[in-house]
FILUMDO-20701 format. One record per residue (C-alpha): residue in three letters; x, y, z. Coordinates in Angstrom, 1 decimal. Layout:
N
  residu       x       y       z
     ALA       X       Y       Z
...
# end
This chain:
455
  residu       x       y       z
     UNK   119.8   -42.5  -147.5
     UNK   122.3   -40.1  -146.3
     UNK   125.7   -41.4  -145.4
     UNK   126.1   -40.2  -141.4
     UNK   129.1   -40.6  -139.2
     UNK   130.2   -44.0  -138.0
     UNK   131.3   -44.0  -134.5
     UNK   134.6   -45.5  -134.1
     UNK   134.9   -49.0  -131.8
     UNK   137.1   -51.7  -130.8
     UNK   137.0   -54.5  -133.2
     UNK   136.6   -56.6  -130.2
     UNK   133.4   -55.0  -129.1
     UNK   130.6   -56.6  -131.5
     UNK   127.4   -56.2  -128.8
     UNK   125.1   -53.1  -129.3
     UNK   126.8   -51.3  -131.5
     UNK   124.1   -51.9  -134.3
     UNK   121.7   -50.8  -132.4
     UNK   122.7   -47.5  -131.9
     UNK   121.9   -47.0  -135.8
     UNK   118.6   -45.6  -134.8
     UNK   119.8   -42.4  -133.7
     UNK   120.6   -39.6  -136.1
     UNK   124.6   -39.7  -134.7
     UNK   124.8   -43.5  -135.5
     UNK   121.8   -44.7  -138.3
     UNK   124.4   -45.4  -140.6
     UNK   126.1   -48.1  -138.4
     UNK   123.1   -50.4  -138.3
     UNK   123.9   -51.2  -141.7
     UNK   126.4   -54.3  -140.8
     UNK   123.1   -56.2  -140.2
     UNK   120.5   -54.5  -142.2
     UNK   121.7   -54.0  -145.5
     UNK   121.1   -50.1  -147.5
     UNK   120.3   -52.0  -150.7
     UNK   117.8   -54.6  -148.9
     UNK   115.3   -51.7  -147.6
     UNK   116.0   -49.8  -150.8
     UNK   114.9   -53.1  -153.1
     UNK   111.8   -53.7  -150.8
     UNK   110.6   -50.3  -151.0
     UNK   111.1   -50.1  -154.7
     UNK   109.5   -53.4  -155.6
     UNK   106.4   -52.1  -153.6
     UNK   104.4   -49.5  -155.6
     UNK   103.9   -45.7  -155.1
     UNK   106.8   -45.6  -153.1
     UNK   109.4   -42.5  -153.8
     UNK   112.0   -42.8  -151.6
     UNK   113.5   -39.1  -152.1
     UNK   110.3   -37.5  -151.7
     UNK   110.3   -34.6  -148.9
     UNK   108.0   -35.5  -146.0
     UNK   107.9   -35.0  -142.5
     UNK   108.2   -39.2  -141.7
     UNK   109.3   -40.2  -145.4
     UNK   109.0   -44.1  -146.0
     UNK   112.6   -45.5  -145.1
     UNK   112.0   -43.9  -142.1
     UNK   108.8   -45.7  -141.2
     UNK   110.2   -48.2  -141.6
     UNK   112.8   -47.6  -138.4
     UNK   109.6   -46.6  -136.5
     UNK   107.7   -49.9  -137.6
     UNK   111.0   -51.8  -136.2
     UNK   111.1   -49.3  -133.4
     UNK   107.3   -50.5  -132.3
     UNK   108.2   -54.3  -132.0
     UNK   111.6   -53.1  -129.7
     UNK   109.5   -50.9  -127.6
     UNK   106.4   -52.9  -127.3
     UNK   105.9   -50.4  -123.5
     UNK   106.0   -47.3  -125.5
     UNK   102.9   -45.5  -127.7
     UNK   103.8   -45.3  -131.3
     UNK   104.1   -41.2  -131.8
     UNK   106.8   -41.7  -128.5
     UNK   108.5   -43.9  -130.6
     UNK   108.9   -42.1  -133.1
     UNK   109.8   -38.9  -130.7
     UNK   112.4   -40.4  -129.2
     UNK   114.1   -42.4  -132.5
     UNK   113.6   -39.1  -133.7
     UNK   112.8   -40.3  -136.9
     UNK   110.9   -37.1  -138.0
     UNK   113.0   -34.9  -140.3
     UNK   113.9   -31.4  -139.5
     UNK   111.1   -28.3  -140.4
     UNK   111.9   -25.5  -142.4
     UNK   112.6   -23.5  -139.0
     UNK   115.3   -26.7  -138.4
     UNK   113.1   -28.1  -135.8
     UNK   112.2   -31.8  -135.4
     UNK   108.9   -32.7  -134.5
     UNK   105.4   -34.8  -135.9
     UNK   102.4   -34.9  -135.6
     UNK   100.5   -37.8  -134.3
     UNK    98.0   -37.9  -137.0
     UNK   100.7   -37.9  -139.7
     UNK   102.1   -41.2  -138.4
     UNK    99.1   -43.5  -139.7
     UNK    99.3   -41.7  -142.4
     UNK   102.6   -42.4  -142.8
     UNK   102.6   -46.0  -141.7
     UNK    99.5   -46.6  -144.5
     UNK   102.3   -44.9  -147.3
     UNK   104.8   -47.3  -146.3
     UNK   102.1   -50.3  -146.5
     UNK   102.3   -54.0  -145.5
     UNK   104.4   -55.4  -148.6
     UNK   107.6   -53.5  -148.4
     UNK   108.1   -54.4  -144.6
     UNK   107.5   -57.8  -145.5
     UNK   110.2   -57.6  -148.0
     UNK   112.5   -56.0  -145.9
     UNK   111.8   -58.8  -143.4
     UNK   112.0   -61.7  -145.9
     UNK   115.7   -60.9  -147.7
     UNK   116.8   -60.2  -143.8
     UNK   115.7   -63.1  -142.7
     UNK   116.8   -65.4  -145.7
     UNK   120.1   -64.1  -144.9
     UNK   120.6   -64.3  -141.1
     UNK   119.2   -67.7  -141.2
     UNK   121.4   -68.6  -143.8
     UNK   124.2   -67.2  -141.7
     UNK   123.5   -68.3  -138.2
     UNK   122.9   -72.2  -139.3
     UNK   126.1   -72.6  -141.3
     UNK   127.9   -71.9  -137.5
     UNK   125.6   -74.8  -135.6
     UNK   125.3   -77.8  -138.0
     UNK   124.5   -81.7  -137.5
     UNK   126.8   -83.9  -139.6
     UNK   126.7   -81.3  -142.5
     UNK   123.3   -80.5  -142.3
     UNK   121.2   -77.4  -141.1
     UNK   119.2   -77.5  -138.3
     UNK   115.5   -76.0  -139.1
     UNK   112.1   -76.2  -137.3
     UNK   108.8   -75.1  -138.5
     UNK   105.9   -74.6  -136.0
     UNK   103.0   -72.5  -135.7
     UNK   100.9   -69.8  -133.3
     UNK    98.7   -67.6  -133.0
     UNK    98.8   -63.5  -131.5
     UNK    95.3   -61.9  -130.5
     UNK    94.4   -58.5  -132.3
     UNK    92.6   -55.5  -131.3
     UNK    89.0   -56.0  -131.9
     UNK    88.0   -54.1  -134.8
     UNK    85.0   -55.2  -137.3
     UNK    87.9   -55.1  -140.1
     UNK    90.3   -57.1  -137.8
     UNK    87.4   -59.7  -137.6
     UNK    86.2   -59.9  -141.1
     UNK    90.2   -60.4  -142.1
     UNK    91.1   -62.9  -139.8
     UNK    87.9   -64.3  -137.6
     UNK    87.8   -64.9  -134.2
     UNK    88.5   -68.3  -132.0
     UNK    85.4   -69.9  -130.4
     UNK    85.1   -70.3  -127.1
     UNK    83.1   -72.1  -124.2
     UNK    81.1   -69.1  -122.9
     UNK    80.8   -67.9  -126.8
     UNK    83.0   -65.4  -129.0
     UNK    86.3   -65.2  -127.8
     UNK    87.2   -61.8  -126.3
     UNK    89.6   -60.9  -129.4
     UNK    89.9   -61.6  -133.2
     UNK    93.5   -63.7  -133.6
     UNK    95.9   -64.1  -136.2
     UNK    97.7   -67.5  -137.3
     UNK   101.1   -67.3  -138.0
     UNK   103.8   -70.1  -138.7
     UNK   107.7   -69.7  -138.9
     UNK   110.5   -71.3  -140.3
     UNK   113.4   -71.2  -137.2
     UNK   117.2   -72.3  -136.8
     UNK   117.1   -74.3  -134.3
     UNK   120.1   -73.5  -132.9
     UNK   120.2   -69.9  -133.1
     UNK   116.1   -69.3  -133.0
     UNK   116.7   -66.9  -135.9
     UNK   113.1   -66.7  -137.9
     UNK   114.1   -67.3  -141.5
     UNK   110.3   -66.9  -142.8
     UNK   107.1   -66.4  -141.8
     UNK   103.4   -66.5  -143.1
     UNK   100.7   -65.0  -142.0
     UNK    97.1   -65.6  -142.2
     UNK    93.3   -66.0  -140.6
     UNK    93.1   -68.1  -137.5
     UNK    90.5   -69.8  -139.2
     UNK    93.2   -70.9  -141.5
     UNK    95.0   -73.9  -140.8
     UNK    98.5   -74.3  -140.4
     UNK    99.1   -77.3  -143.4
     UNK    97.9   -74.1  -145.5
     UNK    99.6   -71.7  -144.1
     UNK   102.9   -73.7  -144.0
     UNK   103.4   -74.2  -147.7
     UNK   105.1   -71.1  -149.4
     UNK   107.7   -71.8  -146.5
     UNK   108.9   -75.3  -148.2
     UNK   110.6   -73.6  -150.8
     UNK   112.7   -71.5  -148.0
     UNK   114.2   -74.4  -146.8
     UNK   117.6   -74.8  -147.9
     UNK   119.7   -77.9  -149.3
     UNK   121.8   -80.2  -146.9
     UNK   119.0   -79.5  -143.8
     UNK   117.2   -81.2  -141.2
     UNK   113.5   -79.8  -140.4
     UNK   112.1   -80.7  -137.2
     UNK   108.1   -81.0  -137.4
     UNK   105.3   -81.2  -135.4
     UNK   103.0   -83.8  -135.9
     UNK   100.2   -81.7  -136.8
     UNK   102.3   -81.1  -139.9
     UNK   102.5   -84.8  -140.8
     UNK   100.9   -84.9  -144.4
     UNK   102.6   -87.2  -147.0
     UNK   102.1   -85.1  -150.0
     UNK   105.1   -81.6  -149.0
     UNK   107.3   -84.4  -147.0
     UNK   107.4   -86.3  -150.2
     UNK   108.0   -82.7  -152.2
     UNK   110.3   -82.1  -149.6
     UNK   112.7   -85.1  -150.1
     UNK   112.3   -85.1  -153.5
     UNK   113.5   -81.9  -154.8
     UNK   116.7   -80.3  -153.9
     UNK   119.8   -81.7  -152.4
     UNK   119.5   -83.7  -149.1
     UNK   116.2   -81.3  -148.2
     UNK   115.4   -84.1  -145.1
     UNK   112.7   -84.1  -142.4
     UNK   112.0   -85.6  -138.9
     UNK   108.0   -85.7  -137.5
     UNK   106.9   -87.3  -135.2
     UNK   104.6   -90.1  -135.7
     UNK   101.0   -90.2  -134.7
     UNK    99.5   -93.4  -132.9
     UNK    97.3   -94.4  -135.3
     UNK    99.5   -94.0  -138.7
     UNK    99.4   -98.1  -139.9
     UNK   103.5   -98.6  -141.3
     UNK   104.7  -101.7  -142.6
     UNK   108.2  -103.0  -141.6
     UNK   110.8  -103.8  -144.4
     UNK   114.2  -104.0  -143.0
     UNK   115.5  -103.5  -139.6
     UNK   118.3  -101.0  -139.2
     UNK   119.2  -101.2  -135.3
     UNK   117.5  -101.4  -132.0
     UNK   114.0   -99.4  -131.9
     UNK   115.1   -98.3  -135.7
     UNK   113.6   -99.7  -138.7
     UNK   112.7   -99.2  -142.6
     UNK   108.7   -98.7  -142.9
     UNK   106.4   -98.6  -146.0
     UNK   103.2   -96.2  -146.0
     UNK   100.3   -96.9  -148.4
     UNK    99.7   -93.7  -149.6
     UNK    95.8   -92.7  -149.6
     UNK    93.7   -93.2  -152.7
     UNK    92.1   -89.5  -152.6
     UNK    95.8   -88.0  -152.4
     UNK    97.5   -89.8  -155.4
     UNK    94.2   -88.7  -157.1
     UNK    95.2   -85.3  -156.3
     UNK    99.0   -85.6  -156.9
     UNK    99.5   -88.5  -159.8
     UNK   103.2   -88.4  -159.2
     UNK   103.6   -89.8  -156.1
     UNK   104.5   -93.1  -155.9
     UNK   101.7   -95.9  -154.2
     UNK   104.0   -96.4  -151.3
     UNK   106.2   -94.1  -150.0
     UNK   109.4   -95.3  -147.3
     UNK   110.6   -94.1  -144.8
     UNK   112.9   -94.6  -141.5
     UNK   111.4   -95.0  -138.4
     UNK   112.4   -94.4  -134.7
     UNK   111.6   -95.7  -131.2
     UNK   113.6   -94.5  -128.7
     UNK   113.6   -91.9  -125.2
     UNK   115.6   -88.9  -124.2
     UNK   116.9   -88.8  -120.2
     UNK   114.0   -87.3  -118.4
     UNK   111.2   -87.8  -121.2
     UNK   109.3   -89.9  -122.4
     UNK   109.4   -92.1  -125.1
     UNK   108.6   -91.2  -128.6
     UNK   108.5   -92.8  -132.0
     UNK   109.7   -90.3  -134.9
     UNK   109.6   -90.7  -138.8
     UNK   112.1   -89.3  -141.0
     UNK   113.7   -89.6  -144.4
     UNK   117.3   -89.5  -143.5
     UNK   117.0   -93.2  -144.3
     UNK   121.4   -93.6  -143.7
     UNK   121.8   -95.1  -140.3
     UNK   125.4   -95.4  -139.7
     UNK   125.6   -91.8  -141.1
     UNK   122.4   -90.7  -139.4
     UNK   122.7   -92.6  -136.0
     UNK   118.6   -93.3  -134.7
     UNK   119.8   -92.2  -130.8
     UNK   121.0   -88.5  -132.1
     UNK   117.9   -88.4  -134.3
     UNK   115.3   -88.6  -131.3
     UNK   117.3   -86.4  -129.3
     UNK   117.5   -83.8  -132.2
     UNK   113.4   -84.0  -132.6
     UNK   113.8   -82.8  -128.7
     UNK   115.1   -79.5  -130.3
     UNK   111.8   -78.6  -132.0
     UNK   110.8   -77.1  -128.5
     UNK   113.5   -74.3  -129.5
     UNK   110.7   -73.1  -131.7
     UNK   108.1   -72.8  -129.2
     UNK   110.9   -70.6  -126.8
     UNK   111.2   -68.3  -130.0
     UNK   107.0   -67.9  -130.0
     UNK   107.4   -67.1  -125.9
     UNK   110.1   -64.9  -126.7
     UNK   108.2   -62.9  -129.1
     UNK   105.3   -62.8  -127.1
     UNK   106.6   -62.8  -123.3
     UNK   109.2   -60.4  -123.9
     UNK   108.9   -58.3  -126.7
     UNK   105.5   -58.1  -126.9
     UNK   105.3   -58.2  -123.2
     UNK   101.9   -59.9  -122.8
     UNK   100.2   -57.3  -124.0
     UNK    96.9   -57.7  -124.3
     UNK    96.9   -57.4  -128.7
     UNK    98.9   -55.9  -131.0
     UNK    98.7   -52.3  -132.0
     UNK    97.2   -52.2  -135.1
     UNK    93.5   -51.7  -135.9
     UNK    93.7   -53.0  -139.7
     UNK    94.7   -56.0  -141.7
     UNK    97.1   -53.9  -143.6
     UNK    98.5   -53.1  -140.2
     UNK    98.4   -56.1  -138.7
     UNK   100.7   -57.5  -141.4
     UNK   103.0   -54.7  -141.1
     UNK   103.7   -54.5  -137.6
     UNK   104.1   -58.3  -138.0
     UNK   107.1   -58.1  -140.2
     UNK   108.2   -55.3  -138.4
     UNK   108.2   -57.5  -135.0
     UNK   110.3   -60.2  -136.9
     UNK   113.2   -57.9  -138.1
     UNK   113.2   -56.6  -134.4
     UNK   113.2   -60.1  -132.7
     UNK   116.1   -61.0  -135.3
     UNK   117.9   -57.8  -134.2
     UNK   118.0   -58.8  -130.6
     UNK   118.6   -62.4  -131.5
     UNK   121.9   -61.2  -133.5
     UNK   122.9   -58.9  -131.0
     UNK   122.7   -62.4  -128.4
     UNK   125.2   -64.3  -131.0
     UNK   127.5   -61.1  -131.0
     UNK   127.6   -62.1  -127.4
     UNK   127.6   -66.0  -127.3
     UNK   130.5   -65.6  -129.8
     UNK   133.0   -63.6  -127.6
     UNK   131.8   -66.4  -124.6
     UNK   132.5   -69.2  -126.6
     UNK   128.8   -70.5  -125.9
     UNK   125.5   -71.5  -128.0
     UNK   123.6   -68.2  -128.6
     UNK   120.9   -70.5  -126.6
     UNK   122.7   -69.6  -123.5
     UNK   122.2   -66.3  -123.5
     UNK   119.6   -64.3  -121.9
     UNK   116.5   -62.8  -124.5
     UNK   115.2   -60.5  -121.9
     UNK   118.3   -59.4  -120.8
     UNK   119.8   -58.7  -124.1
     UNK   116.3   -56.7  -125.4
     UNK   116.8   -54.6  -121.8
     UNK   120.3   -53.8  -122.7
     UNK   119.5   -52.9  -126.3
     UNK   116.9   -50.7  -125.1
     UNK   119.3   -49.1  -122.5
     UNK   121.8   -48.6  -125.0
     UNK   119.4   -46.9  -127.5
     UNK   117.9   -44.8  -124.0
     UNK   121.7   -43.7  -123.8
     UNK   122.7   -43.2  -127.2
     UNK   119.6   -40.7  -127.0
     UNK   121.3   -38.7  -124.9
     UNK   124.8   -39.1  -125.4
     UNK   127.1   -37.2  -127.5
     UNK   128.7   -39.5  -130.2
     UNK   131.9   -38.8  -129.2
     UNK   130.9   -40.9  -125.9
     UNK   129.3   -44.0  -127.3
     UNK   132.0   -46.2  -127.7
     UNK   132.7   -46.2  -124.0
     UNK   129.1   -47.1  -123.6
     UNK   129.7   -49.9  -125.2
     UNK   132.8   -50.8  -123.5
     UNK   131.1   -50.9  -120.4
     UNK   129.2   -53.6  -121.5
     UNK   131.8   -55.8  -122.8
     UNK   132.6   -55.8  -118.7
     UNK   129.2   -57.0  -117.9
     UNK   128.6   -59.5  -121.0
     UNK   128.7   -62.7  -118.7
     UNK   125.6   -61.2  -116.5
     UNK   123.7   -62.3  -119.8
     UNK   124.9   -66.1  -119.8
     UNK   122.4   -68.7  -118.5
     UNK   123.7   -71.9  -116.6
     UNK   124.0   -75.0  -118.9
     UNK   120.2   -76.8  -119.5
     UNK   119.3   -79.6  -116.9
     UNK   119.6   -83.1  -118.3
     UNK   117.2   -84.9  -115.9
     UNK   114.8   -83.4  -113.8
     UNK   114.5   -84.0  -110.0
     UNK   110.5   -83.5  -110.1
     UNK   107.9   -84.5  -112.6
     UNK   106.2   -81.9  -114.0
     UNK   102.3   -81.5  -112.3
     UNK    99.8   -79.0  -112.5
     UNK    99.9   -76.4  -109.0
     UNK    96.8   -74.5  -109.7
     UNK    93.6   -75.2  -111.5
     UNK    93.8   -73.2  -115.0
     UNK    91.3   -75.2  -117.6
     UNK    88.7   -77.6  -117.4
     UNK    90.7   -80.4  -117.3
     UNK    91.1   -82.1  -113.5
     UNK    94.1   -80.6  -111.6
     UNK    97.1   -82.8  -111.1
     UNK    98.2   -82.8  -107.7
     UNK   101.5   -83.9  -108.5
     UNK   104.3   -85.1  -106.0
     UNK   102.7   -84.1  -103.1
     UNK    99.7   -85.2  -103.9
     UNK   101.3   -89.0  -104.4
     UNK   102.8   -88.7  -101.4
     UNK    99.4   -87.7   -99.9
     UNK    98.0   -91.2  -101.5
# end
């Protein structure tokens, strides 16, 4: 890639200035987050790929437009592309593409090296955020899944099925996906993708191996299945693991650790050690009764078996934290996607593209929001998504338009306004129960606190 001119900034001034990278004047500075040699590896580990070749929308630059599509969800692709100006000057010197040669393009660059760019970048942002927002020396993960509807296409369907529904088919083929998430800093470290038809303890299992040594994960308890917790705990170094337990799970009781805390035995299943001879007949683990201010009670399992290093009362409230990974999903959907009604693309190959291309852009605006949390002092939690995404896209609208010469008082001026993006600090109690307001399934409507007082 050609080296470009970096415009010069205040070393204070860390927000938007990556983002800028997508204009011609700039490209070169959005290489502080997305590394040269990462897109260059991914595109040369995926075949019939030549990155010097002449074209009008050569492959590195798809890949800024696949990137550019998850950023401007509001926008049609061949804009995008327009006004990223990714298309390389004509022999007359002028810029411009076709829309026809942008599938085209998009089917050179392919599925696999997007999600390579997207799998080192993540690896390493994850790796980077968690080491700032750690529990007693361990990294805080969650792993939980979702699923994104698709345009309805008879290749879309045959790839990845369709959800049933009450009056039938469901309107739109979906697509399962599950992440791996810091908990603290909502950064998606990995992802899978795969058929809605297949289940998430499938989908989930090339992400055990991307979880690092000396970390927590937080799991839902549809993920509770003996056989990766035990792979889990058993390779690595301190690789532990927090569930929560399900009522009917039958656990014996060995030792008592501390008030609602407890050593438990569970038989493991005949037709499972069939299937995996080396697990042990009984595996042990540390369970936990116990209730966060404002919720309700809940009983968690978890392999950190130390209690005085592991105290059971943090342990429950950390479990709490798993809901960071169901913010990420309604960030990705709410906001970036902006509840659109599918994606974009109209093939599985596609599909799995602009999937990887809407992680590196979610992680973009994610890192641009700890740039921010760390000149406030604050948890990158505390800052605004949609604001930050608004501002990005703002700043790219006026690095558009504005000479280089200008952008780093662009930026400036929103070093000014930084604190407009700070939420207030999370509730700890809540003064109403939660209720249901309006009918929206077919289960009965909860009338709530004015219905009680009604009674």
């Amino acid at each position: 890639m050609a080296a470009l001119p970096v415009v010069s900034v205040s070393p204070r001034v860390r927000v938007f200035e990556d983002v800028a990278a997508f204009t011609p004047e700039a490209f070169s500075q959005f290489g502080r987050h997305l590394k040269d040699e990462w897109i260059v590896e991914a595109l040369a580990a995926a075949t019939g790929h030549a990155l010097l070749r002449r074209r009008k929308l050569p492959v590195e630059r798809t890949l800024w437009l696949v990137i550019g599509m998850g950023l401007f969800r509001d926008r049609s692709i061949h804009e995008v592309a327009e006004r990223l100006e990714l298309a390389l000057p004509g022999a007359d010197g002028a810029r411009g593409i076709a829309a026809s040669a942008i599938p085209r393009a998009r089917e050179r660059l392919g599925a696999e090296a997007v999600e390579r760019v997207f799998a080192l970048t993540a690896a390493h942002w994850l790796a980077a955020s968690a080491e700032t927002a750690t529990w007693r020396g361990l990294t805080l993960l969650g792993i939980d899944g979702s699923h994104l509807r698709i345009p309805d296409t008879p290749e879309n369907e045959a790839a990845f099925g369709r959800p049933p529904s009450p009056r039938g088919a469901s309107g739109y083929p979906q697509v399962r996906v599950v992440g791996l998430f810091g908990l603290r800093s909502r950064v998606l470290g990995a992802m899978t993708v795969g058929a809605y038809r297949t289940g998430e303890q499938t989908l989930v299992e090339p992400l055990w191996a991307r979880v690092p040594d000396h970390s927590l994960t937080c799991l839902d308890r549809g993920f509770l299945s003996w056989w990766p917790l035990w792979r889990l705990q058993t390779t690595g170094a301190e690789r532990h693991w927090v569930v929560r337990a399900k009522s009917n799970l039958r656990l014996r009781r060995i030792r008592t650790l501390g008030r609602g805390d407890a050593l438990v035995e569970i038989t493991v299943p005949g037709p499972l050690r069939r299937a995996h001879p080396e697990m042990p007949e009984v595996l042990r683990a540390r369970c936990v009764r116990g209730q966060v201010k404002g919720f309700r009670p809940i009983t968690i399992l978890t392999s950190a078996m130390d209690a005085p290093q592991y105290p059971g009362p943090e342990l429950v409230a950390l479990y709490r934290e798993r809901w960071e990974c169901e913010l990420a999903y309604d960030e990705l959907k709410t906001h970036l996607l902006e509840r659109r009604e599918a994606l974009r693309s109209k093939s599985p190959e596609g599909i799995r593209q602009e999937l990887a291309g809407l992680g590196i852009a979610y992680n973009l605006v994610r890192l641009e929001m700890a740039s921010v949390a760390t000149s406030l002092g604050v948890s990158p939690i505390r800052i605004s998504f949609l604001h930050t995404l608004h501002a990005v896209q703002d700043f790219m609208g006026w690095a558009w338009v504005t000479s280089p010469g200008a952008l780093p008082r662009r930026v400036e001026s929103h070093e000014r306004k930084v604190r407009l993006y700070l939420l207030p600090e999370r509730r700890t109690s809540r003064r109403y129960r939660r209720h249901v307001k309006i009918k929206m399934s077919n289960y009965p409507r909860n009338p709530g606190r004015a219905g009680a007082l009604l009674k």
